[in-house]
C-alpha positions as CSV (number, residue, x, y, z in Angstrom):
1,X,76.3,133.5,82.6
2,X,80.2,133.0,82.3
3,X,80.3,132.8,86.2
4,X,77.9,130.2,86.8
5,X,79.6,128.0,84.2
6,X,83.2,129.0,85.8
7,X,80.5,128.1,89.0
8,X,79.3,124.6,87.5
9,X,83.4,123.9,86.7
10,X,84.3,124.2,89.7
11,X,81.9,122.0,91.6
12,X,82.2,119.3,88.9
13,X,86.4,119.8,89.6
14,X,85.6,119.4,93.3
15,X,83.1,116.1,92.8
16,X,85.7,114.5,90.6
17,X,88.5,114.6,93.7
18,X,86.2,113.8,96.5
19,X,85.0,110.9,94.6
20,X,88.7,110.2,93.6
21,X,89.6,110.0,97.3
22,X,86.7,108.1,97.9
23,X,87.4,105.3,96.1
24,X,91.3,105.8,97.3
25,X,89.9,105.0,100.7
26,X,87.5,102.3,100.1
27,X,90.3,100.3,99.1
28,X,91.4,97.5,101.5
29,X,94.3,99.2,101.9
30,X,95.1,98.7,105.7
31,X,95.1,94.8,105.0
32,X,98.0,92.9,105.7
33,X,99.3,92.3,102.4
34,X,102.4,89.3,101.7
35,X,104.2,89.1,98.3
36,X,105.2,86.1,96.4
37,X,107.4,86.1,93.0
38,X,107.2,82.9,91.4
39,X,110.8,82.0,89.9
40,X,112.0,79.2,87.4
41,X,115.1,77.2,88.4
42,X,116.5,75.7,85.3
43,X,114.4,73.0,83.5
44,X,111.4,72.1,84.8
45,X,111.8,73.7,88.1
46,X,110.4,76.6,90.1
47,X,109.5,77.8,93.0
48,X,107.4,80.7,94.8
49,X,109.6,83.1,97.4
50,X,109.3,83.2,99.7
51,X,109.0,79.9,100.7
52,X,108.2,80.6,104.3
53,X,105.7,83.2,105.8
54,X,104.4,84.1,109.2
55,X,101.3,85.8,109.6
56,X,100.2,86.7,113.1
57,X,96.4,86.5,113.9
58,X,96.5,89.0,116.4
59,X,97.4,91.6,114.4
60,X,98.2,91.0,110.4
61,X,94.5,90.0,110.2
62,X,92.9,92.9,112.1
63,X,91.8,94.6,108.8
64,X,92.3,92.1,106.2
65,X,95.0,90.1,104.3
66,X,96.2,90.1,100.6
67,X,98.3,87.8,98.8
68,X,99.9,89.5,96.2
69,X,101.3,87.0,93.4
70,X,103.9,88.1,91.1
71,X,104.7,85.9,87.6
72,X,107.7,87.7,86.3
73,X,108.1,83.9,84.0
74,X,107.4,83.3,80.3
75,X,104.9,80.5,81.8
76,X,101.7,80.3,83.6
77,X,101.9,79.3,87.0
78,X,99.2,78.6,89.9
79,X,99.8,79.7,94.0
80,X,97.7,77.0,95.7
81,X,97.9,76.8,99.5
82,X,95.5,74.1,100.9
83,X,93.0,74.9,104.1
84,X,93.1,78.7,103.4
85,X,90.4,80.5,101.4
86,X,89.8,83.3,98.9
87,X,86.9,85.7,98.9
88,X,85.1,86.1,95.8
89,X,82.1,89.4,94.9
90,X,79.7,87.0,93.9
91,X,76.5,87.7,92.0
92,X,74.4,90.8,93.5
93,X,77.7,91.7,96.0
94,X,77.4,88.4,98.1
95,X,80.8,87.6,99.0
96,X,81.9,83.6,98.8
97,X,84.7,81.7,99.8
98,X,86.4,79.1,97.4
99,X,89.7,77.4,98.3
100,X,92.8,79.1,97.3
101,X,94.1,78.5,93.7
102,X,95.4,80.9,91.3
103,X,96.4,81.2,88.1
104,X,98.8,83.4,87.5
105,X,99.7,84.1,83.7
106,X,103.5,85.0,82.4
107,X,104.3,88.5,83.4
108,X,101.2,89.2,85.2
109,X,100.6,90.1,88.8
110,X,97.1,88.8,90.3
111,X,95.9,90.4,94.3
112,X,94.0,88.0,96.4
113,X,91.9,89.2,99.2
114,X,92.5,86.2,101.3
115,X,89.5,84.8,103.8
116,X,90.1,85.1,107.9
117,X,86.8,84.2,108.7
118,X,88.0,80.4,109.7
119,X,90.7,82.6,112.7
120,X,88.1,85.1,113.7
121,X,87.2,83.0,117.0
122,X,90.4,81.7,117.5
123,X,91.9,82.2,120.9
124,X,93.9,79.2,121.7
125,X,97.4,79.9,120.9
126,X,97.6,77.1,118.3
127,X,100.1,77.4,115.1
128,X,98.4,76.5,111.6
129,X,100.5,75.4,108.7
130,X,99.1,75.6,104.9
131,X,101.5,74.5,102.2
132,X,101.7,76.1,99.3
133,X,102.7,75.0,95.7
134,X,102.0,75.3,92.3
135,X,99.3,72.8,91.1
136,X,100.2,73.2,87.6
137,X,103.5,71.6,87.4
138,X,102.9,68.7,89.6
139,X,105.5,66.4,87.1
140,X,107.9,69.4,87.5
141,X,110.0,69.4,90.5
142,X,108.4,72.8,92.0
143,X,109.4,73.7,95.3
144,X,106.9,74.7,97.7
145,X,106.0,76.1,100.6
146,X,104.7,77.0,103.9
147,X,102.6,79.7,105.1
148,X,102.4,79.8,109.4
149,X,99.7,81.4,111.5
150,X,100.7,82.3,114.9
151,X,98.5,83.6,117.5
């Protein structure tokens, strides 16, 4: 009897890692992912860095892209870049696209899986540019920014 419990152990052991891995791998990690740190400048001012990215179509957006947004501030801020999108689970696993605005709370850090579904057929060799800001300080003097696609 002692064996098959030292049996059952074991295969419960094993179970627990391959599932472990599982979800390891299920993770979007091969996406492209780009950081931004918001950062106060004196009164009234801040700014997200950095304050100009580059992100090739051809291959940063092959297996997805991530915006990781970092609020190391004792404020909430928001990382709004107008014309792109973030994807959303929806109700029953549907996935959604809303345009991209985040709130970002003091000392907080917040990943967005970022939409490529509007670059997907692209193949002229066009440059897009989406600024990016914070919409919550719009009477502070908050420095934005500019995200590039390139073919």
């Amino acid at each position: 009897m002692s064996r098959l419990l030292k049996s059952s152990h074991c295969v419960s052991g094993l179970a627990a890692a391959a599932l472990v891995g599982a979800l390891g791998l299920w993770s979007p990690a091969g996406a492209a992912e780009f950081h931004f740190v918001v950062h106060d400048r004196g009164e009234k001012k801040a700014v997200w860095v950095p304050q100009e990215v580059v992100i090739h179509r051809s291959t940063e957006m092959q297996d997805g892209l991530v915006f990781v947004l970092e609020n190391p501030t004792d404020r909430t801020h928001a990382f709004a870049a107008y014309g792109l999108f973030e994807e959303v689970m929806g109700a029953g696993g549907a996935v959604t696209r809303k345009p991209l605005r985040v709130n970002v709370t003091s000392d907080d850090t917040v990943r967005v899986q970022i939409s490529t579904a509007q670059f997907e057929r692209r193949t002229d060799e066009a440059v897009e540019e989406f600024p990016f800001f914070c919409p919550l300080h719009k009477g502070d003097t908050h420095l934005g920014g500019t995200i590039r696609v390139v073919p």
